[in-house]
C-alpha positions in Angstrom: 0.0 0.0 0.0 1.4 3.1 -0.8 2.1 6.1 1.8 -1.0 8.1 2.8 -1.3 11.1 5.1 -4.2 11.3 7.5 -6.7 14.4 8.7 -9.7 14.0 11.1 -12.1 16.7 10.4 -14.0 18.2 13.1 -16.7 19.6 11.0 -18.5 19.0 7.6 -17.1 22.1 6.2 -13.8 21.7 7.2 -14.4 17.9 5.7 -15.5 19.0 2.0 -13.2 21.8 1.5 -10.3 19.3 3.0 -11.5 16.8 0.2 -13.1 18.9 -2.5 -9.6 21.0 -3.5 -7.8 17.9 -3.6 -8.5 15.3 -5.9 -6.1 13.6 -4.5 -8.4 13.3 -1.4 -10.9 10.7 -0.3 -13.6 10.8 3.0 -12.7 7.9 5.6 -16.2 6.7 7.5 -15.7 2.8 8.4 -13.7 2.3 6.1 -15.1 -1.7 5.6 -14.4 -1.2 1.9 -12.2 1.4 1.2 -9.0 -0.2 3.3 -9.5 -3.3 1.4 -9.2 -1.3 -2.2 -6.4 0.6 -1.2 -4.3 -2.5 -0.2 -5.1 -4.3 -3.5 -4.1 -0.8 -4.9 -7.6 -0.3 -6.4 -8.1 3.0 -4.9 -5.0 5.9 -4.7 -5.6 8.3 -3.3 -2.5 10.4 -1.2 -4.5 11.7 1.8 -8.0 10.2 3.9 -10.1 12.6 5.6 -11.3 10.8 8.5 -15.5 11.7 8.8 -15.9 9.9 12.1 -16.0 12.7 14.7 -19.0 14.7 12.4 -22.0 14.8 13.6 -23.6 12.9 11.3 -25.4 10.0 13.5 -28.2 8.9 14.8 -31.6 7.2 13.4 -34.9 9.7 14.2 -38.5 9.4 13.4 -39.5 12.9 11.8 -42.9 14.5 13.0 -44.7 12.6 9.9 -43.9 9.4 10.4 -40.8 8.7 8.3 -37.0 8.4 9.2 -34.2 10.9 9.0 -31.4 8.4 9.1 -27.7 10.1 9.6 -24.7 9.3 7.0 -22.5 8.1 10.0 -25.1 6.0 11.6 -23.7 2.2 11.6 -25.9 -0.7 10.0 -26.2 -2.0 12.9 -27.7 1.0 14.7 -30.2 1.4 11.9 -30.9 -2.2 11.8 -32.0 -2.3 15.8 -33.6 1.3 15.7 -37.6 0.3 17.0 -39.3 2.7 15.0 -37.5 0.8 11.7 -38.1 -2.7 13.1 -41.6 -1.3 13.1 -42.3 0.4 10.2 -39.6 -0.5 7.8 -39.1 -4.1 8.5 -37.6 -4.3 5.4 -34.7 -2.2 6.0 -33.9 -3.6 9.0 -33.8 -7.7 7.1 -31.6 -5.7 4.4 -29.2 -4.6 6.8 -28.8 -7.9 8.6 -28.5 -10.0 5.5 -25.8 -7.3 4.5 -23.0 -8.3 6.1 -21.3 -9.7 9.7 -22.2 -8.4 12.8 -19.0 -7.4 13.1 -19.1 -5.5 9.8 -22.2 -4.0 10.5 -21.2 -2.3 13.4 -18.7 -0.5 11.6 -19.7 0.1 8.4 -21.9 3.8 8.1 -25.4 3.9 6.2 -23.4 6.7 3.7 -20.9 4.2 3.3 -22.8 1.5 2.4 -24.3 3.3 -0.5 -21.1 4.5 -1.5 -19.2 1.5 -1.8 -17.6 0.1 -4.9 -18.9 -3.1 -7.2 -17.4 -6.1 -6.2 -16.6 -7.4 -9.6 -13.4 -9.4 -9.7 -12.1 -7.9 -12.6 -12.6 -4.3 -10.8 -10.8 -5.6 -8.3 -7.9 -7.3 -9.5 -6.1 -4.3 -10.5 -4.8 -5.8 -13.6 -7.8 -6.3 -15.9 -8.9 -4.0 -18.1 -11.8 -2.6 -16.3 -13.9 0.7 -17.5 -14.9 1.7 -13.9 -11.4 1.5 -12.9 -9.5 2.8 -16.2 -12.1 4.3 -18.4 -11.7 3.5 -21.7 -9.9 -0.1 -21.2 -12.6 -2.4 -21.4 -14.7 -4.2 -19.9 -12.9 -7.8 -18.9 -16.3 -9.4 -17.8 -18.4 -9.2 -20.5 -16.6 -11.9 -22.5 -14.6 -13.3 -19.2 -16.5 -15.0 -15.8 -19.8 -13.0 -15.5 -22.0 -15.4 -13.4 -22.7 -13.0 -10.5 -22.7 -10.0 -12.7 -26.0 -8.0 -14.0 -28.4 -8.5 -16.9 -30.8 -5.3 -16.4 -29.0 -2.0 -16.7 -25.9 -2.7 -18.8 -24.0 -1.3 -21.2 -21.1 -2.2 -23.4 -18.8 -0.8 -21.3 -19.9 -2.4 -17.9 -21.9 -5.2 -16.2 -21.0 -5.2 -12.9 -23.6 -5.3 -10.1 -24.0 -2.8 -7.4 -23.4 -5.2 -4.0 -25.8 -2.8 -1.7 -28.8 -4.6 0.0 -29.8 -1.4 1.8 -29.8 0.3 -1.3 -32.6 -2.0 -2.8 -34.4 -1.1 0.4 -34.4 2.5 0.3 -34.7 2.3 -3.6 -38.1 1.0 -2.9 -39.1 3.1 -0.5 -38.2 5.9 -2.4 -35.8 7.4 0.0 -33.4 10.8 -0.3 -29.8 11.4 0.1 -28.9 14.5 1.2 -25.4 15.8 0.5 -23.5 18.8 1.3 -20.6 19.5 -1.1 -18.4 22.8 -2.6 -21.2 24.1 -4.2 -23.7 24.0 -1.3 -26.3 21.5 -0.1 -28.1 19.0 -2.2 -30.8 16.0 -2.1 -31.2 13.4 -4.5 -33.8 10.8 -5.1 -32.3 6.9 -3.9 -33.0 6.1 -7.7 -31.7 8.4 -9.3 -28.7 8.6 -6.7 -27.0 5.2 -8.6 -26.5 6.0 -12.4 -26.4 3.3 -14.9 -23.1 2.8 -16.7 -24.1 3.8 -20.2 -20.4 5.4 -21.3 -19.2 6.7 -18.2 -19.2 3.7 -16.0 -16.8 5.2 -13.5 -19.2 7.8 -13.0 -21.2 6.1 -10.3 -22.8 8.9 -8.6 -24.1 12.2 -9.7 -21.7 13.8 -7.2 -18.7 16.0 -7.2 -15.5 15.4 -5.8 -15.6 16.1 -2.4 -19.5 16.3 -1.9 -20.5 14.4 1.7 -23.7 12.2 2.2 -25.3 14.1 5.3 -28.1 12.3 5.5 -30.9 10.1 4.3 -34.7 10.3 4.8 -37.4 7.8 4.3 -40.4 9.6 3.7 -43.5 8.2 5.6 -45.0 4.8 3.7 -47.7 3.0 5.1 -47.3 0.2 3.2 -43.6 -0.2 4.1 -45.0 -2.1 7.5 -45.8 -5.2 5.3 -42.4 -5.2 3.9 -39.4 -7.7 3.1 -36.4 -8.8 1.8 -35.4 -11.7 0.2 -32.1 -12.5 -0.7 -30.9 -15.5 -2.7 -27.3 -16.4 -2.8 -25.1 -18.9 -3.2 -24.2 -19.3 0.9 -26.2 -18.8 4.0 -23.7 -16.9 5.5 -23.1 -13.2 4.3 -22.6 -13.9 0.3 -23.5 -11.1 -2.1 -26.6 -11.2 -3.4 -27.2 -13.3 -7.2 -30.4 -12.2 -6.7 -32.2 -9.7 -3.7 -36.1 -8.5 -3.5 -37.2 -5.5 -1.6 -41.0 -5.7 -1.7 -44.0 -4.3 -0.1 -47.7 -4.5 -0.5 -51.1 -3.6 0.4 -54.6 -6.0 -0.5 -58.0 -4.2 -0.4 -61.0 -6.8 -1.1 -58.3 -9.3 -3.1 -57.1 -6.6 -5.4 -53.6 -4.9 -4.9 -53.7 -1.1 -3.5 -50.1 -0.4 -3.4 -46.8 -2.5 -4.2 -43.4 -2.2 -3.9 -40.8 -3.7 -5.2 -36.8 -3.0 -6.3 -34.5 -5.7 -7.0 -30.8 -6.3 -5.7 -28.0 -8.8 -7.7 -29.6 -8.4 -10.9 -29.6 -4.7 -12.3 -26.2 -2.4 -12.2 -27.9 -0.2 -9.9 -30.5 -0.8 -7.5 -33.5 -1.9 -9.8 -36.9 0.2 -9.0 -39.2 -2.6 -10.6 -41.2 0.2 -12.3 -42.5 -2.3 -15.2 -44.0 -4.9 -12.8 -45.3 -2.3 -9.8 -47.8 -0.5 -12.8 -48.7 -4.0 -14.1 -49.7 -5.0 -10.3 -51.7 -2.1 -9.0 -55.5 -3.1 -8.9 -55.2 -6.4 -9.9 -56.2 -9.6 -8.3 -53.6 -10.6 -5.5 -52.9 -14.0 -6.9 -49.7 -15.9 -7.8 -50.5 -16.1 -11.9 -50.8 -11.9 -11.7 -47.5 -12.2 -9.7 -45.8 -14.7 -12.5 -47.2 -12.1 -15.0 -45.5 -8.9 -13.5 -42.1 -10.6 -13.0 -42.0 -11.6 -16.5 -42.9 -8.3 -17.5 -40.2 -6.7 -15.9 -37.8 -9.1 -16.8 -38.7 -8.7 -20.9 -35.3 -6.2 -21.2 -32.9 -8.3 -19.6 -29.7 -9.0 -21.4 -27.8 -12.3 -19.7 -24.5 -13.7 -20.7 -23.8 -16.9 -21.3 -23.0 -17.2 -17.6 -25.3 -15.5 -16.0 -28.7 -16.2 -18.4 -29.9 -18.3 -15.3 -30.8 -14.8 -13.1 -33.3 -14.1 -15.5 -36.0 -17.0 -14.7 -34.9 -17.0 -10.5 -35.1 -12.9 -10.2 -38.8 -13.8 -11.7 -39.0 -16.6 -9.2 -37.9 -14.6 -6.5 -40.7 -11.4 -7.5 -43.2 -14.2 -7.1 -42.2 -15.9 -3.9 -41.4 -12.6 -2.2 -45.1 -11.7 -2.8 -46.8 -14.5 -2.3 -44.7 -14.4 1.3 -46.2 -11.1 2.1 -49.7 -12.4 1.3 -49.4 -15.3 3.5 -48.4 -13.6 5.8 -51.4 -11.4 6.3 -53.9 -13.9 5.3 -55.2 -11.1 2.5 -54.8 -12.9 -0.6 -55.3 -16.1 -2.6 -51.3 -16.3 -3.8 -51.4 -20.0 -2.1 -53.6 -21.3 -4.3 -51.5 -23.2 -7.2 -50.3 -21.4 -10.2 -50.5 -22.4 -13.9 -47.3 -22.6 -15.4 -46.1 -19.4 -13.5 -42.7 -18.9 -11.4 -43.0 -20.1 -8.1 
Protein backbone atom coordinates (compact mmCIF):
# COMPACT_ATOMS: atom_id res chain seq x y z
CA UNK A 1 0.00 0.00 0.00
CA UNK A 2 1.44 3.10 -0.85
CA UNK A 3 2.07 6.12 1.78
CA UNK A 4 -0.99 8.15 2.82
CA UNK A 5 -1.33 11.09 5.14
CA UNK A 6 -4.17 11.35 7.47
CA UNK A 7 -6.70 14.45 8.75
CA UNK A 8 -9.67 14.03 11.07
CA UNK A 9 -12.07 16.70 10.40
CA UNK A 10 -13.95 18.23 13.11
CA UNK A 11 -16.68 19.56 11.00
CA UNK A 12 -18.54 18.99 7.65
CA UNK A 13 -17.10 22.13 6.25
CA UNK A 14 -13.79 21.70 7.23
CA UNK A 15 -14.42 17.87 5.65
CA UNK A 16 -15.51 19.04 1.99
CA UNK A 17 -13.21 21.76 1.53
CA UNK A 18 -10.34 19.28 3.01
CA UNK A 19 -11.54 16.82 0.18
CA UNK A 20 -13.11 18.92 -2.53
CA UNK A 21 -9.64 21.04 -3.47
CA UNK A 22 -7.80 17.91 -3.59
CA UNK A 23 -8.48 15.29 -5.95
CA UNK A 24 -6.10 13.59 -4.46
CA UNK A 25 -8.36 13.27 -1.38
CA UNK A 26 -10.94 10.73 -0.28
CA UNK A 27 -13.58 10.79 3.00
CA UNK A 28 -12.69 7.87 5.59
CA UNK A 29 -16.15 6.73 7.46
CA UNK A 30 -15.70 2.75 8.44
CA UNK A 31 -13.69 2.27 6.10
CA UNK A 32 -15.13 -1.74 5.64
CA UNK A 33 -14.39 -1.24 1.92
CA UNK A 34 -12.20 1.39 1.20
CA UNK A 35 -8.98 -0.18 3.34
CA UNK A 36 -9.49 -3.28 1.38
CA UNK A 37 -9.24 -1.31 -2.23
CA UNK A 38 -6.40 0.62 -1.16
CA UNK A 39 -4.30 -2.46 -0.22
CA UNK A 40 -5.11 -4.30 -3.52
CA UNK A 41 -4.09 -0.80 -4.87
CA UNK A 42 -7.61 -0.29 -6.45
CA UNK A 43 -8.06 2.96 -4.92
CA UNK A 44 -4.95 5.88 -4.71
CA UNK A 45 -5.57 8.32 -3.30
CA UNK A 46 -2.50 10.36 -1.23
CA UNK A 47 -4.46 11.71 1.85
CA UNK A 48 -7.98 10.17 3.93
CA UNK A 49 -10.05 12.63 5.58
CA UNK A 50 -11.33 10.83 8.45
CA UNK A 51 -15.52 11.66 8.84
CA UNK A 52 -15.86 9.88 12.08
CA UNK A 53 -15.99 12.70 14.65
CA UNK A 54 -19.01 14.67 12.42
CA UNK A 55 -21.97 14.83 13.60
CA UNK A 56 -23.57 12.95 11.27
CA UNK A 57 -25.36 10.00 13.55
CA UNK A 58 -28.21 8.95 14.76
CA UNK A 59 -31.60 7.25 13.41
CA UNK A 60 -34.88 9.74 14.22
CA UNK A 61 -38.54 9.44 13.38
CA UNK A 62 -39.49 12.89 11.79
CA UNK A 63 -42.94 14.50 12.97
CA UNK A 64 -44.72 12.56 9.85
CA UNK A 65 -43.93 9.36 10.36
CA UNK A 66 -40.78 8.68 8.32
CA UNK A 67 -37.02 8.36 9.19
CA UNK A 68 -34.23 10.90 9.04
CA UNK A 69 -31.44 8.39 9.14
CA UNK A 70 -27.66 10.12 9.62
CA UNK A 71 -24.66 9.33 7.01
CA UNK A 72 -22.52 8.10 10.01
CA UNK A 73 -25.06 6.03 11.58
CA UNK A 74 -23.68 2.25 11.58
CA UNK A 75 -25.94 -0.67 10.05
CA UNK A 76 -26.15 -2.04 12.88
CA UNK A 77 -27.74 0.99 14.73
CA UNK A 78 -30.19 1.44 11.94
CA UNK A 79 -30.88 -2.18 11.84
CA UNK A 80 -32.03 -2.32 15.85
CA UNK A 81 -33.61 1.29 15.74
CA UNK A 82 -37.58 0.32 17.04
CA UNK A 83 -39.30 2.68 15.00
CA UNK A 84 -37.48 0.83 11.71
CA UNK A 85 -38.09 -2.70 13.14
CA UNK A 86 -41.59 -1.26 13.08
CA UNK A 87 -42.30 0.37 10.17
CA UNK A 88 -39.56 -0.46 7.84
CA UNK A 89 -39.06 -4.15 8.51
CA UNK A 90 -37.58 -4.32 5.37
CA UNK A 91 -34.73 -2.19 6.01
CA UNK A 92 -33.90 -3.62 9.04
CA UNK A 93 -33.76 -7.69 7.11
CA UNK A 94 -31.60 -5.68 4.42
CA UNK A 95 -29.22 -4.57 6.81
CA UNK A 96 -28.79 -7.91 8.58
CA UNK A 97 -28.49 -10.02 5.49
CA UNK A 98 -25.81 -7.33 4.47
CA UNK A 99 -22.95 -8.26 6.08
CA UNK A 100 -21.28 -9.69 9.68
CA UNK A 101 -22.22 -8.42 12.84
CA UNK A 102 -18.99 -7.36 13.08
CA UNK A 103 -19.05 -5.46 9.80
CA UNK A 104 -22.22 -3.97 10.55
CA UNK A 105 -21.18 -2.33 13.40
CA UNK A 106 -18.66 -0.49 11.61
CA UNK A 107 -19.70 0.14 8.36
CA UNK A 108 -21.90 3.83 8.09
CA UNK A 109 -25.37 3.91 6.19
CA UNK A 110 -23.38 6.74 3.73
CA UNK A 111 -20.95 4.22 3.33
CA UNK A 112 -22.83 1.52 2.36
CA UNK A 113 -24.32 3.26 -0.51
CA UNK A 114 -21.14 4.48 -1.53
CA UNK A 115 -19.18 1.51 -1.81
CA UNK A 116 -17.60 0.09 -4.91
CA UNK A 117 -18.91 -3.11 -7.17
CA UNK A 118 -17.41 -6.13 -6.23
CA UNK A 119 -16.62 -7.45 -9.56
CA UNK A 120 -13.40 -9.45 -9.74
CA UNK A 121 -12.07 -7.86 -12.57
CA UNK A 122 -12.61 -4.26 -10.81
CA UNK A 123 -10.76 -5.58 -8.34
CA UNK A 124 -7.89 -7.31 -9.51
CA UNK A 125 -6.14 -4.29 -10.53
CA UNK A 126 -4.76 -5.83 -13.60
CA UNK A 127 -7.80 -6.28 -15.92
CA UNK A 128 -8.88 -3.96 -18.13
CA UNK A 129 -11.78 -2.57 -16.33
CA UNK A 130 -13.94 0.69 -17.48
CA UNK A 131 -14.95 1.66 -13.87
CA UNK A 132 -11.40 1.55 -12.91
CA UNK A 133 -9.46 2.83 -16.18
CA UNK A 134 -12.10 4.33 -18.38
CA UNK A 135 -11.68 3.46 -21.69
CA UNK A 136 -9.94 -0.09 -21.18
CA UNK A 137 -12.60 -2.35 -21.42
CA UNK A 138 -14.73 -4.18 -19.88
CA UNK A 139 -12.87 -7.85 -18.95
CA UNK A 140 -16.33 -9.38 -17.75
CA UNK A 141 -18.38 -9.19 -20.50
CA UNK A 142 -16.61 -11.94 -22.45
CA UNK A 143 -14.63 -13.27 -19.23
CA UNK A 144 -16.49 -14.99 -15.80
CA UNK A 145 -19.79 -13.01 -15.54
CA UNK A 146 -22.03 -15.42 -13.40
CA UNK A 147 -22.71 -13.02 -10.50
CA UNK A 148 -22.68 -9.97 -12.74
CA UNK A 149 -26.02 -7.99 -14.00
CA UNK A 150 -28.38 -8.49 -16.89
CA UNK A 151 -30.75 -5.32 -16.41
CA UNK A 152 -29.00 -1.97 -16.71
CA UNK A 153 -25.93 -2.67 -18.84
CA UNK A 154 -24.01 -1.33 -21.17
CA UNK A 155 -21.10 -2.19 -23.38
CA UNK A 156 -18.80 -0.79 -21.31
CA UNK A 157 -19.86 -2.40 -17.90
CA UNK A 158 -21.90 -5.24 -16.18
CA UNK A 159 -20.96 -5.19 -12.89
CA UNK A 160 -23.59 -5.32 -10.07
CA UNK A 161 -24.00 -2.75 -7.36
CA UNK A 162 -23.41 -5.18 -3.98
CA UNK A 163 -25.77 -2.82 -1.73
CA UNK A 164 -28.83 -4.59 0.04
CA UNK A 165 -29.85 -1.36 1.78
CA UNK A 166 -29.80 0.28 -1.30
CA UNK A 167 -32.65 -2.04 -2.77
CA UNK A 168 -34.40 -1.12 0.43
CA UNK A 169 -34.36 2.53 0.34
CA UNK A 170 -34.75 2.31 -3.61
CA UNK A 171 -38.09 0.96 -2.88
CA UNK A 172 -39.12 3.15 -0.53
CA UNK A 173 -38.20 5.93 -2.39
CA UNK A 174 -35.75 7.43 -0.04
CA UNK A 175 -33.38 10.80 -0.33
CA UNK A 176 -29.80 11.39 0.14
CA UNK A 177 -28.91 14.46 1.22
CA UNK A 178 -25.38 15.81 0.47
CA UNK A 179 -23.50 18.80 1.30
CA UNK A 180 -20.56 19.52 -1.10
CA UNK A 181 -18.35 22.77 -2.64
CA UNK A 182 -21.19 24.08 -4.15
CA UNK A 183 -23.65 24.00 -1.28
CA UNK A 184 -26.29 21.46 -0.14
CA UNK A 185 -28.14 18.96 -2.20
CA UNK A 186 -30.79 16.01 -2.07
CA UNK A 187 -31.19 13.45 -4.52
CA UNK A 188 -33.78 10.76 -5.07
CA UNK A 189 -32.31 6.90 -3.90
CA UNK A 190 -32.96 6.15 -7.68
CA UNK A 191 -31.66 8.43 -9.30
CA UNK A 192 -28.65 8.61 -6.69
CA UNK A 193 -26.99 5.16 -8.62
CA UNK A 194 -26.54 5.96 -12.37
CA UNK A 195 -26.38 3.28 -14.92
CA UNK A 196 -23.14 2.75 -16.67
CA UNK A 197 -24.12 3.78 -20.24
CA UNK A 198 -20.41 5.40 -21.32
CA UNK A 199 -19.20 6.69 -18.18
CA UNK A 200 -19.25 3.65 -16.01
CA UNK A 201 -16.79 5.19 -13.52
CA UNK A 202 -19.24 7.76 -12.95
CA UNK A 203 -21.19 6.11 -10.30
CA UNK A 204 -22.83 8.86 -8.63
CA UNK A 205 -24.11 12.24 -9.72
CA UNK A 206 -21.65 13.80 -7.21
CA UNK A 207 -18.67 16.00 -7.19
CA UNK A 208 -15.48 15.45 -5.76
CA UNK A 209 -15.55 16.12 -2.40
CA UNK A 210 -19.45 16.34 -1.94
CA UNK A 211 -20.50 14.39 1.68
CA UNK A 212 -23.66 12.19 2.16
CA UNK A 213 -25.30 14.12 5.27
CA UNK A 214 -28.15 12.34 5.50
CA UNK A 215 -30.90 10.09 4.30
CA UNK A 216 -34.71 10.32 4.78
CA UNK A 217 -37.45 7.82 4.25
CA UNK A 218 -40.40 9.60 3.69
CA UNK A 219 -43.48 8.23 5.56
CA UNK A 220 -45.00 4.77 3.67
CA UNK A 221 -47.74 3.05 5.15
CA UNK A 222 -47.29 0.18 3.17
CA UNK A 223 -43.62 -0.22 4.08
CA UNK A 224 -45.00 -2.09 7.50
CA UNK A 225 -45.77 -5.22 5.26
CA UNK A 226 -42.37 -5.18 3.91
CA UNK A 227 -39.44 -7.71 3.14
CA UNK A 228 -36.37 -8.85 1.77
CA UNK A 229 -35.38 -11.67 0.19
CA UNK A 230 -32.08 -12.48 -0.66
CA UNK A 231 -30.93 -15.53 -2.71
CA UNK A 232 -27.30 -16.40 -2.84
CA UNK A 233 -25.13 -18.89 -3.18
CA UNK A 234 -24.21 -19.34 0.85
CA UNK A 235 -26.18 -18.81 3.97
CA UNK A 236 -23.67 -16.91 5.45
CA UNK A 237 -23.10 -13.17 4.34
CA UNK A 238 -22.62 -13.94 0.33
CA UNK A 239 -23.55 -11.09 -2.15
CA UNK A 240 -26.58 -11.23 -3.39
CA UNK A 241 -27.16 -13.33 -7.18
CA UNK A 242 -30.45 -12.18 -6.68
CA UNK A 243 -32.25 -9.70 -3.69
CA UNK A 244 -36.12 -8.45 -3.52
CA UNK A 245 -37.18 -5.55 -1.62
CA UNK A 246 -40.96 -5.75 -1.68
CA UNK A 247 -44.03 -4.27 -0.05
CA UNK A 248 -47.74 -4.55 -0.53
CA UNK A 249 -51.07 -3.58 0.36
CA UNK A 250 -54.56 -6.03 -0.50
CA UNK A 251 -58.02 -4.19 -0.38
CA UNK A 252 -61.00 -6.78 -1.09
CA UNK A 253 -58.29 -9.27 -3.11
CA UNK A 254 -57.08 -6.63 -5.38
CA UNK A 255 -53.56 -4.95 -4.92
CA UNK A 256 -53.70 -1.15 -3.49
CA UNK A 257 -50.06 -0.41 -3.44
CA UNK A 258 -46.80 -2.51 -4.17
CA UNK A 259 -43.36 -2.21 -3.86
CA UNK A 260 -40.82 -3.69 -5.21
CA UNK A 261 -36.79 -2.97 -6.28
CA UNK A 262 -34.47 -5.71 -6.99
CA UNK A 263 -30.80 -6.25 -5.66
CA UNK A 264 -28.03 -8.79 -7.70
CA UNK A 265 -29.60 -8.45 -10.86
CA UNK A 266 -29.57 -4.67 -12.31
CA UNK A 267 -26.23 -2.40 -12.22
CA UNK A 268 -27.86 -0.24 -9.91
CA UNK A 269 -30.49 -0.75 -7.47
CA UNK A 270 -33.52 -1.85 -9.79
CA UNK A 271 -36.89 0.23 -9.05
CA UNK A 272 -39.23 -2.57 -10.57
CA UNK A 273 -41.19 0.21 -12.28
CA UNK A 274 -42.52 -2.25 -15.16
CA UNK A 275 -44.04 -4.85 -12.77
CA UNK A 276 -45.32 -2.35 -9.80
CA UNK A 277 -47.83 -0.47 -12.79
CA UNK A 278 -48.68 -3.98 -14.12
CA UNK A 279 -49.69 -4.99 -10.33
CA UNK A 280 -51.74 -2.13 -9.02
CA UNK A 281 -55.52 -3.13 -8.89
CA UNK A 282 -55.23 -6.36 -9.89
CA UNK A 283 -56.19 -9.65 -8.29
CA UNK A 284 -53.64 -10.64 -5.51
CA UNK A 285 -52.88 -13.96 -6.88
CA UNK A 286 -49.68 -15.94 -7.76
CA UNK A 287 -50.49 -16.14 -11.91
CA UNK A 288 -50.77 -11.90 -11.69
CA UNK A 289 -47.51 -12.21 -9.73
CA UNK A 290 -45.83 -14.68 -12.45
CA UNK A 291 -47.25 -12.14 -15.02
CA UNK A 292 -45.46 -8.92 -13.50
CA UNK A 293 -42.12 -10.59 -13.02
CA UNK A 294 -42.00 -11.58 -16.55
CA UNK A 295 -42.86 -8.26 -17.54
CA UNK A 296 -40.22 -6.68 -15.91
CA UNK A 297 -37.76 -9.13 -16.82
CA UNK A 298 -38.73 -8.69 -20.87
CA UNK A 299 -35.33 -6.22 -21.22
CA UNK A 300 -32.90 -8.27 -19.57
CA UNK A 301 -29.70 -9.05 -21.37
CA UNK A 302 -27.79 -12.29 -19.72
CA UNK A 303 -24.48 -13.66 -20.70
CA UNK A 304 -23.83 -16.92 -21.32
CA UNK A 305 -22.99 -17.23 -17.55
CA UNK A 306 -25.28 -15.50 -16.00
CA UNK A 307 -28.69 -16.16 -18.42
CA UNK A 308 -29.92 -18.32 -15.31
CA UNK A 309 -30.85 -14.80 -13.14
CA UNK A 310 -33.26 -14.08 -15.51
CA UNK A 311 -35.97 -17.03 -14.68
CA UNK A 312 -34.94 -16.96 -10.52
CA UNK A 313 -35.05 -12.91 -10.18
CA UNK A 314 -38.83 -13.84 -11.71
CA UNK A 315 -39.02 -16.58 -9.24
CA UNK A 316 -37.94 -14.55 -6.51
CA UNK A 317 -40.73 -11.42 -7.55
CA UNK A 318 -43.22 -14.22 -7.06
CA UNK A 319 -42.19 -15.86 -3.86
CA UNK A 320 -41.38 -12.62 -2.22
CA UNK A 321 -45.10 -11.66 -2.77
CA UNK A 322 -46.83 -14.51 -2.32
CA UNK A 323 -44.70 -14.38 1.25
CA UNK A 324 -46.24 -11.14 2.13
CA UNK A 325 -49.74 -12.41 1.32
CA UNK A 326 -49.42 -15.30 3.46
CA UNK A 327 -48.45 -13.63 5.85
CA UNK A 328 -51.36 -11.35 6.33
CA UNK A 329 -53.89 -13.92 5.25
CA UNK A 330 -55.17 -11.08 2.46
CA UNK A 331 -54.83 -12.89 -0.63
CA UNK A 332 -55.31 -16.07 -2.58
CA UNK A 333 -51.34 -16.26 -3.78
CA UNK A 334 -51.41 -20.02 -2.09
CA UNK A 335 -53.63 -21.26 -4.29
CA UNK A 336 -51.53 -23.20 -7.18
CA UNK A 337 -50.26 -21.42 -10.17
CA UNK A 338 -50.55 -22.43 -13.86
CA UNK A 339 -47.28 -22.58 -15.36
CA UNK A 340 -46.14 -19.36 -13.49
CA UNK A 341 -42.65 -18.92 -11.43
CA UNK A 342 -42.97 -20.11 -8.08
Amino acid sequence: MRPITYLRATDVTQAVASVSTDPTSDFLAGGTTEVDLLRQEVLTPRRLVDINDLPLSGVEETPDGGLRIGALARMSEVAAAPVVRERFPVMTQALELGASAQLRNMASMGGNLMQRVRCSYFRDAVSPCNKREPATGCSAIDGFSRGHAVLGTSEHCIATHPSDVAVALVALDASVHTQGPSGRRMHTAEDFFLLPGDSPHREHPLDHGELITEITVPATPVARHSLYLKVRDRESYEFALVSVAAALSVVDGKIADVRVALGGVATKPWRARRAEDFLVGAPADRDTFGMAARVEMADARPTRMNAFKVELAQRAIVRALCTLIDATGTGTASRPGTGSPS
